[in-house]
ChimeraX commands (.cxc) that place a marker at each C-alpha (Angstrom):
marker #1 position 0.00,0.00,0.00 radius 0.5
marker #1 position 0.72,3.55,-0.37 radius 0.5
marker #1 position 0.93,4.93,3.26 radius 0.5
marker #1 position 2.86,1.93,3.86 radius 0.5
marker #1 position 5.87,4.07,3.36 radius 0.5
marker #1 position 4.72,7.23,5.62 radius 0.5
marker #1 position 4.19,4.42,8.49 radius 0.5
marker #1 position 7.59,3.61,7.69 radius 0.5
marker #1 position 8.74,6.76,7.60 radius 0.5
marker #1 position 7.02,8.01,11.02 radius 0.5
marker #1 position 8.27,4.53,13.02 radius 0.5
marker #1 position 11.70,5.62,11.93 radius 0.5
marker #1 position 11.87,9.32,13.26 radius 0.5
marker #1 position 9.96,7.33,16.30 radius 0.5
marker #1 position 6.56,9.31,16.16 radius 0.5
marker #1 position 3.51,7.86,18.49 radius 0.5
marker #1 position 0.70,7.89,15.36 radius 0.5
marker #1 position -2.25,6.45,14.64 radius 0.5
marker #1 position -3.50,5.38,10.88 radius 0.5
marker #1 position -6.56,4.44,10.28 radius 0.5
marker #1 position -7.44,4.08,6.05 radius 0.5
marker #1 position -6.90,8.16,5.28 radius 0.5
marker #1 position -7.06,9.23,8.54 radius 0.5
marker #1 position -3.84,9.71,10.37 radius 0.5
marker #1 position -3.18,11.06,13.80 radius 0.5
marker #1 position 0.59,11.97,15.13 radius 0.5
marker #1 position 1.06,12.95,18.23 radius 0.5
marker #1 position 4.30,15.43,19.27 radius 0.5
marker #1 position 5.45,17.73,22.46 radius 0.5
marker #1 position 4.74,21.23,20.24 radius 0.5
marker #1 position 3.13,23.00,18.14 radius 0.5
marker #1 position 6.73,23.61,16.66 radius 0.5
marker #1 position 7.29,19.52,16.51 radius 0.5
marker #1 position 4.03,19.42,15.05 radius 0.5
marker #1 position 4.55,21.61,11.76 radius 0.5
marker #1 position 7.48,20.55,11.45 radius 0.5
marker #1 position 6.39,16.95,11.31 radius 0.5
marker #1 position 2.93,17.98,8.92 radius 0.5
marker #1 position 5.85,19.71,6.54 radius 0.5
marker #1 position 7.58,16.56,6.08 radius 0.5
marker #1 position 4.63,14.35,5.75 radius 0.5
marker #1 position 3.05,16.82,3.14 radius 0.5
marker #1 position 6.16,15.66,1.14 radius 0.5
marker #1 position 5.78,12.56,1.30 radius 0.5
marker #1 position 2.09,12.61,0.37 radius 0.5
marker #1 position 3.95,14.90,-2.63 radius 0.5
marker #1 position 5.77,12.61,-3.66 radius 0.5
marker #1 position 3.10,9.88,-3.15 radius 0.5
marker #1 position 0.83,12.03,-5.71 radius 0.5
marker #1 position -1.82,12.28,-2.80 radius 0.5
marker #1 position -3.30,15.50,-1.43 radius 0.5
marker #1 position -4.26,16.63,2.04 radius 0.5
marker #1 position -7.63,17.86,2.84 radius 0.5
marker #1 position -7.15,21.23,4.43 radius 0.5
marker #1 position -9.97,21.45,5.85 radius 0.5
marker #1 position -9.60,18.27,8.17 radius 0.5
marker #1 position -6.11,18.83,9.03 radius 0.5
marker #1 position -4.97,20.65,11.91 radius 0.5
marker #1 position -2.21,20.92,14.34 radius 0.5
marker #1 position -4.03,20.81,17.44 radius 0.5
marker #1 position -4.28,18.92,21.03 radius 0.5
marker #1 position -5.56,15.79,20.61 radius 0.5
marker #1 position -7.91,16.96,23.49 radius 0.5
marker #1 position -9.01,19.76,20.84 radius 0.5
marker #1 position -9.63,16.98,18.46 radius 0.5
marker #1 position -11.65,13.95,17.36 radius 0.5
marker #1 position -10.67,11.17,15.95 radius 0.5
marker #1 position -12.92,8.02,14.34 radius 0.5
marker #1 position -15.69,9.29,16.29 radius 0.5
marker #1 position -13.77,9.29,19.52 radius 0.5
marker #1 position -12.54,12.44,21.78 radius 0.5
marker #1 position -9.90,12.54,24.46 radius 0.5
marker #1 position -9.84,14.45,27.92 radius 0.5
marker #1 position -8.18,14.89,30.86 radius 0.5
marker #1 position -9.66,13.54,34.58 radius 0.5
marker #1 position -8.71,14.49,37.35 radius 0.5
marker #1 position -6.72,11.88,38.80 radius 0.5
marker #1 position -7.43,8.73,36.24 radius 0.5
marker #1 position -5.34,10.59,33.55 radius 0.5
marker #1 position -6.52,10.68,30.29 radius 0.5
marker #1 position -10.26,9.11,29.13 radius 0.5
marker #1 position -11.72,8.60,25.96 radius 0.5
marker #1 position -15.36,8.58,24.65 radius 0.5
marker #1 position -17.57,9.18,21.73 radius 0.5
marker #1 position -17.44,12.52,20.64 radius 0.5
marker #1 position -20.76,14.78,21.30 radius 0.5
marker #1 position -21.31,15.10,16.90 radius 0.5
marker #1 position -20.62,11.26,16.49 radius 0.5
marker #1 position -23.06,10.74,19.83 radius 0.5
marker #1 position -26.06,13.16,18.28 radius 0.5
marker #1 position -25.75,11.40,14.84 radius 0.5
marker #1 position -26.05,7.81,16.14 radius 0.5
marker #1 position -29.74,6.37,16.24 radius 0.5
marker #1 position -30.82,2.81,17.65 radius 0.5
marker #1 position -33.49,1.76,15.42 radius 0.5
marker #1 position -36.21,-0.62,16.84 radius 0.5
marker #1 position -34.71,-3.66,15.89 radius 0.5
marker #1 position -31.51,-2.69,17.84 radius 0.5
marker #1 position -33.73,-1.52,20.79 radius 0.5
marker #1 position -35.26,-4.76,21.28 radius 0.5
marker #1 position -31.83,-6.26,21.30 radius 0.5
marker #1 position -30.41,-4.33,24.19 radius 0.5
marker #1 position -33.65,-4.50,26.52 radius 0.5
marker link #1:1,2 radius 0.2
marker link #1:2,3 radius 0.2
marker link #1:3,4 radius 0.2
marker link #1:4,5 radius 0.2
marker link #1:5,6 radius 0.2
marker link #1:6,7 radius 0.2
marker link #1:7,8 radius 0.2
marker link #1:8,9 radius 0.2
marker link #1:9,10 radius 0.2
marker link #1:10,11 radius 0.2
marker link #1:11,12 radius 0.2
marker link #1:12,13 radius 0.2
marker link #1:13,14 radius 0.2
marker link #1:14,15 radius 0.2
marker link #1:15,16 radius 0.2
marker link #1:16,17 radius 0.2
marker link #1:17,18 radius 0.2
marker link #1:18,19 radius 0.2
marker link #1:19,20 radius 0.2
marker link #1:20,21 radius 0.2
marker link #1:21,22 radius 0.2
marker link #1:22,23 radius 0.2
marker link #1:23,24 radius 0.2
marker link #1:24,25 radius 0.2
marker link #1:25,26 radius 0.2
marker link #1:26,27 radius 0.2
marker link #1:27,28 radius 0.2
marker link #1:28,29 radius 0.2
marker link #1:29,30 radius 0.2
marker link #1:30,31 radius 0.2
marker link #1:31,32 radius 0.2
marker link #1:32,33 radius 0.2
marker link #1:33,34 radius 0.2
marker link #1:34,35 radius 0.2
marker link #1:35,36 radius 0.2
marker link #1:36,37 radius 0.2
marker link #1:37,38 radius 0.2
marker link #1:38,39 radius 0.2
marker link #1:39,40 radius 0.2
marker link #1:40,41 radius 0.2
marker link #1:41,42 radius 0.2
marker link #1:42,43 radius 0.2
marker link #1:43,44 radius 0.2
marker link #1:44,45 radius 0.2
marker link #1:45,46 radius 0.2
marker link #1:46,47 radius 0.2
marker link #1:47,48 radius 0.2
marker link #1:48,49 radius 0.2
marker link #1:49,50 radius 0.2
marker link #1:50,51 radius 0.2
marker link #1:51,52 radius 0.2
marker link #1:52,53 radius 0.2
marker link #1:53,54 radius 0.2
marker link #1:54,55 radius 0.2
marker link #1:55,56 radius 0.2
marker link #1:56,57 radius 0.2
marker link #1:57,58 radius 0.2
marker link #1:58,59 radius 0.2
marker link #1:59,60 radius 0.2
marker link #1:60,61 radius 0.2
marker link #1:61,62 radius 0.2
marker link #1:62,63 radius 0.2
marker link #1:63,64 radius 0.2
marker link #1:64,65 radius 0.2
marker link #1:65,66 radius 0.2
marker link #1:66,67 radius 0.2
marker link #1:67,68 radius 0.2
marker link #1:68,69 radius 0.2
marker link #1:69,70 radius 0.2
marker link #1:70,71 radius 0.2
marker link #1:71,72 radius 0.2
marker link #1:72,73 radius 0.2
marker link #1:73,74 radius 0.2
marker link #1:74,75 radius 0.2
marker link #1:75,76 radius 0.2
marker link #1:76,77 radius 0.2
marker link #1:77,78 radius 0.2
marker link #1:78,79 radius 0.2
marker link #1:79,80 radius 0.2
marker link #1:80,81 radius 0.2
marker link #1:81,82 radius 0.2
marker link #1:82,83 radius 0.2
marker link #1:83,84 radius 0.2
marker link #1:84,85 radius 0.2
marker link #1:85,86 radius 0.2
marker link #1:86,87 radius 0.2
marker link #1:87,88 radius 0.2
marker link #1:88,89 radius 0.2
marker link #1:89,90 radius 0.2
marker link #1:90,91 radius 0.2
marker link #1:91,92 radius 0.2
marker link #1:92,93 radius 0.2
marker link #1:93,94 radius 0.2
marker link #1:94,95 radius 0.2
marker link #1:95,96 radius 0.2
marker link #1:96,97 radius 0.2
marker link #1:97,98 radius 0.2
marker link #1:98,99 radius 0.2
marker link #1:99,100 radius 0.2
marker link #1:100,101 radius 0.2
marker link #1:101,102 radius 0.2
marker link #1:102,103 radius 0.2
view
């Protein structure tokens, strides 16, 4: 595959990353570490022949972020949580059948 060689390419520099089909989440220290990071993989996507969607990327927090449905936050002494994201949350429906299931 394609990204193949951007997983590569992150495990080297030894980035913490999720990839998940087109999505891809790496996490760094600083905004700094960040651009500089996007920069490099926007060159390899280059050379690739892929684009980025500007309008879903961001160098952000990941608690400023979603990801696959799924936001992070920090608790007050357990650390870090995760849960469905509020827009994933209001756009999921249990239909009747599904209902029944879980009663």
């Amino acid at each position: 595959m394609l990204l193949d060689e951007v997983d590569r390419k992150l495990e080297r520099r030894g980035h913490r990353f999720v990839h998940y089909a087109d999505d891809c989440n790496v996490s760094v220290r600083s905004q700094k570490a960040g651009e500089r990071v996007f920069n490099g993989l926007r060159k390899c996507y280059d050379r690739l022949h892929l684009k980025v969607n500007e309008t879903g990327t961001a160098i952000a927090s990941a608690f400023r972020r979603k990801f696959l449905g799924y936001c992070l936050w920090w608790s007050a002494g357990d650390g870090v949580k995760c849960a469905v994201a509020g827009m994933a949350k209001a756009t999921f429906m249990l239909t009747p059948a599904s209902k029944a299931h879980y009663e």
